[in-house]
Backbone as CSV, one residue per row, in Angstrom:
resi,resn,N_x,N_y,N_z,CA_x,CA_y,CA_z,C_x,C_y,C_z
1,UNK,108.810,-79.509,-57.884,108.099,-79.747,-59.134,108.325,-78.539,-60.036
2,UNK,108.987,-79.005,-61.198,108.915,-78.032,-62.185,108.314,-77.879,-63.577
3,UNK,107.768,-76.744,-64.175,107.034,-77.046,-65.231,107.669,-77.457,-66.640
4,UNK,107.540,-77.667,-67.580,107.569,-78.731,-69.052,107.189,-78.497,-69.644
5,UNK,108.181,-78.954,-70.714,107.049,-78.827,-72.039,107.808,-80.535,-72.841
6,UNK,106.918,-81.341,-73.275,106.700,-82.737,-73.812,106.620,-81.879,-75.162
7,UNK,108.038,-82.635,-75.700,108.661,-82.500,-77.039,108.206,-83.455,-78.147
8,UNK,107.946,-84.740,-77.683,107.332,-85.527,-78.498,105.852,-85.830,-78.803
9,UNK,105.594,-85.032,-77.258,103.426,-84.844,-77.800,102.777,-83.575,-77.729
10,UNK,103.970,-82.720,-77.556,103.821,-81.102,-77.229,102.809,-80.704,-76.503
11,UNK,103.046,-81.129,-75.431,101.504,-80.622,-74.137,103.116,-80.493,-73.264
12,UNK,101.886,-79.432,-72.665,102.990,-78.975,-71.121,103.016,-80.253,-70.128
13,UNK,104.166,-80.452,-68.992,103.854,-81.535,-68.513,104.317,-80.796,-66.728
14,UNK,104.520,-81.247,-65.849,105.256,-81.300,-64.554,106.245,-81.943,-64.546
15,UNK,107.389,-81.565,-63.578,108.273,-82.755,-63.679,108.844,-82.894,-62.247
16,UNK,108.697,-83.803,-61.742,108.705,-83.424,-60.105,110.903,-84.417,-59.883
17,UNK,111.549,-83.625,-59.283,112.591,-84.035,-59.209,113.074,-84.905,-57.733
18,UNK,113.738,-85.426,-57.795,114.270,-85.835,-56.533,115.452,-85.457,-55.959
19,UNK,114.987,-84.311,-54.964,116.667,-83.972,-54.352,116.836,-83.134,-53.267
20,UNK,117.608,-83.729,-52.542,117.133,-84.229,-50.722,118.328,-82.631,-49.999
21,UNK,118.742,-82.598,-50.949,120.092,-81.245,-50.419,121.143,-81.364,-51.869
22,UNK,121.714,-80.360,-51.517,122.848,-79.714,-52.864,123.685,-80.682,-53.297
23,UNK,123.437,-81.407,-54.527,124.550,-82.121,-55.009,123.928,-83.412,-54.678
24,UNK,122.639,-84.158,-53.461,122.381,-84.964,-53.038,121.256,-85.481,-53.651
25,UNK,121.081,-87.088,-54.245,120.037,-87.083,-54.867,119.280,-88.285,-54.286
26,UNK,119.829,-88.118,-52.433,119.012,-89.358,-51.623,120.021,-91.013,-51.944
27,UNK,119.582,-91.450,-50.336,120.153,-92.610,-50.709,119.216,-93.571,-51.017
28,UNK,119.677,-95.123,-50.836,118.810,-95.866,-51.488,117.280,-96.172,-51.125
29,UNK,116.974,-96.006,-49.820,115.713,-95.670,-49.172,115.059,-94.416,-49.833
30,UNK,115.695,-93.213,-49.978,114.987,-92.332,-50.719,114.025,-92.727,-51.855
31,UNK,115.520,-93.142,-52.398,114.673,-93.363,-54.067,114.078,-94.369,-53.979
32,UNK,113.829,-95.441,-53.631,112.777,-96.502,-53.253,111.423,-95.960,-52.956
33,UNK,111.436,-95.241,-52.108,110.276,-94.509,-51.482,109.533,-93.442,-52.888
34,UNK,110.739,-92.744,-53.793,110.333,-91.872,-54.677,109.733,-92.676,-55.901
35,UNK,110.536,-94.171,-56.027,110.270,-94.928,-57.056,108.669,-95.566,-57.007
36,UNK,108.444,-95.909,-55.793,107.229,-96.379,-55.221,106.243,-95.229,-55.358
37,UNK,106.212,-94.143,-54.946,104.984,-93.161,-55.165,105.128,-93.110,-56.658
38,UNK,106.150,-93.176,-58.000,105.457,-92.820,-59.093,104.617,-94.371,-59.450
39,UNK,105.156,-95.462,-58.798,104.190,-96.467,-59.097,103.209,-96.299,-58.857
40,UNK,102.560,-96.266,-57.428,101.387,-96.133,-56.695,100.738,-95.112,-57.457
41,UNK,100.933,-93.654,-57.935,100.164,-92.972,-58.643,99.973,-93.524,-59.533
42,UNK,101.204,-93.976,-61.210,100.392,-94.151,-62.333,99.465,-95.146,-62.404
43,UNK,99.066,-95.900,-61.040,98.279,-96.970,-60.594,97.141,-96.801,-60.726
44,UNK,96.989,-95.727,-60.194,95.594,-94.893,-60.046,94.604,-94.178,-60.791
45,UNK,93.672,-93.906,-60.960,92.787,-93.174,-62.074,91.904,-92.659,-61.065
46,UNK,91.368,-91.559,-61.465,90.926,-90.253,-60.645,90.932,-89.026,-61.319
47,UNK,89.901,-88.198,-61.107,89.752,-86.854,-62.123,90.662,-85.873,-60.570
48,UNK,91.269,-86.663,-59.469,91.225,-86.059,-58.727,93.140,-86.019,-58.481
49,UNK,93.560,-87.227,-59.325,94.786,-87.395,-59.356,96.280,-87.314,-60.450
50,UNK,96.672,-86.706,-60.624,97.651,-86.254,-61.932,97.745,-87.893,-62.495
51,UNK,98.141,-87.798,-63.812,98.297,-88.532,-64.658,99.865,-88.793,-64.827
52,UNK,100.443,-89.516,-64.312,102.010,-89.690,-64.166,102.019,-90.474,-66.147
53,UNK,103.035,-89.964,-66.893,103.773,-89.981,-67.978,104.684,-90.715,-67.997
54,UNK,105.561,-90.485,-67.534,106.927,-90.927,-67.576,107.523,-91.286,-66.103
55,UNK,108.622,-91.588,-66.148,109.723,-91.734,-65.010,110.854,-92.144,-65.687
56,UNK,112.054,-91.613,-65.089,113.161,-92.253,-65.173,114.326,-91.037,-64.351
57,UNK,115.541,-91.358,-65.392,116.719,-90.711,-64.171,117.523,-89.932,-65.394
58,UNK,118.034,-88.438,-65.042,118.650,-87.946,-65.977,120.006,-86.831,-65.256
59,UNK,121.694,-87.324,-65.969,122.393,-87.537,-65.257,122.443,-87.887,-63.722
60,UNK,121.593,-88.754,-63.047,121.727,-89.268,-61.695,120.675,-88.714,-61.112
61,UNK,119.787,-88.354,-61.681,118.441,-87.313,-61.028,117.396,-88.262,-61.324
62,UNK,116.338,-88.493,-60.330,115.374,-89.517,-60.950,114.469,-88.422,-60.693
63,UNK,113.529,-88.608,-62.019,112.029,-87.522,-62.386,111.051,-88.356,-62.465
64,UNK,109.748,-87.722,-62.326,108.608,-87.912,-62.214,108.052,-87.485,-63.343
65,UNK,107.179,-87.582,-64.614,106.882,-86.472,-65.848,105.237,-87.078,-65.343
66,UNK,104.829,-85.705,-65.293,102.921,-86.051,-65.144,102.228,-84.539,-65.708
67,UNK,101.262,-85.127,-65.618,100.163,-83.762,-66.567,100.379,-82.568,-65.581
68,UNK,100.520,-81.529,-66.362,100.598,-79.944,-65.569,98.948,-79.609,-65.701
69,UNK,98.566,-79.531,-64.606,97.159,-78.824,-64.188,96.953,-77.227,-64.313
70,UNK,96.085,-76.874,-64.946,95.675,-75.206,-64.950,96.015,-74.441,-63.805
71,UNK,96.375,-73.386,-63.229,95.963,-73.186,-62.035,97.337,-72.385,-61.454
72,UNK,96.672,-72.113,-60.166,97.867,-71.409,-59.142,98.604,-72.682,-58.420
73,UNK,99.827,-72.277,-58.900,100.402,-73.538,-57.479,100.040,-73.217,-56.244
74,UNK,100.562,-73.861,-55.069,100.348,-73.870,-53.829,101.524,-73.055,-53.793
75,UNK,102.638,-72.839,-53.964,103.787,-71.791,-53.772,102.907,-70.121,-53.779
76,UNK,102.333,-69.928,-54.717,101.091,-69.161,-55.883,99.797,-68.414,-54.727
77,UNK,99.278,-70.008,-54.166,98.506,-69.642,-53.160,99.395,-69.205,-51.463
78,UNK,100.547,-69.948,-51.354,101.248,-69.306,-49.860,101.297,-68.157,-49.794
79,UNK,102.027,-67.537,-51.125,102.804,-66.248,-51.307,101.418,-64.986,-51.326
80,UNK,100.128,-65.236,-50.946,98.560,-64.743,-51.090,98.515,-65.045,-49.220
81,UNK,99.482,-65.377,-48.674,98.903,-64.992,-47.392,98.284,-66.057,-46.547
82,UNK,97.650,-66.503,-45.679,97.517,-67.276,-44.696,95.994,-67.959,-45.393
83,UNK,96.125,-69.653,-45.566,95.117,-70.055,-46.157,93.586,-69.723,-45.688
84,UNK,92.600,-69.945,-45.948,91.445,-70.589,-45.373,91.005,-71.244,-44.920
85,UNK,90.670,-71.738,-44.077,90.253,-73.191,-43.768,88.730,-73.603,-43.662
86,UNK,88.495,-74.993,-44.269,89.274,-75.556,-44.977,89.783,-75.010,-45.831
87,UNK,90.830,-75.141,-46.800,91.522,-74.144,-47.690,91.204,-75.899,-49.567
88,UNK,89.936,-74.593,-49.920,89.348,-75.759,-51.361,89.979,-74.820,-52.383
89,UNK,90.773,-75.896,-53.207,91.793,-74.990,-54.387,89.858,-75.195,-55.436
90,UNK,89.970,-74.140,-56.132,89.159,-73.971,-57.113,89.485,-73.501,-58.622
């Protein structure tokens, strides 16, 4: 997942990519599986669940575009050392 910026409504966005190894962008089971979770999310409503935007594929890359949340990533929180448990993002 990488961060964004939405050119046509100018809010920051996420953009989560699909890609399984170098040069590899999954075979057809992959992207089925990747195509299906952006369904199943923008399905959903929840203060608890990102807001999926967009989808589609750019040169052969299929993306995810959803709301960027405030906050530390989880990369953000690893790189801080061994979680808590339970480990509650705040």
């Amino acid at each position: 997942v990488r961060e964004g910026w939405d050119r046509k409504l100018g809010r920051p966005v996420a953009i989560k990519l699909l890609q399984t190894g170098p040069g590899d962008v999954g075979g057809p089971e992959t992207r089925l599986r990747f195509e299906t979770e952006a369904r199943a999310t923008a399905a959903l409503s929840s203060p608890n669940i990102v807001i999926v935007h967009d989808v589609g594929e750019h040169h052969g890359v299929p993306f995810i575009v959803m709301e960027r949340l405030p906050g530390l990533s989880l990369a953000d929180h690893i790189a801080r050392g061994p979680l808590a448990q339970p480990f509650v993002h705040t």
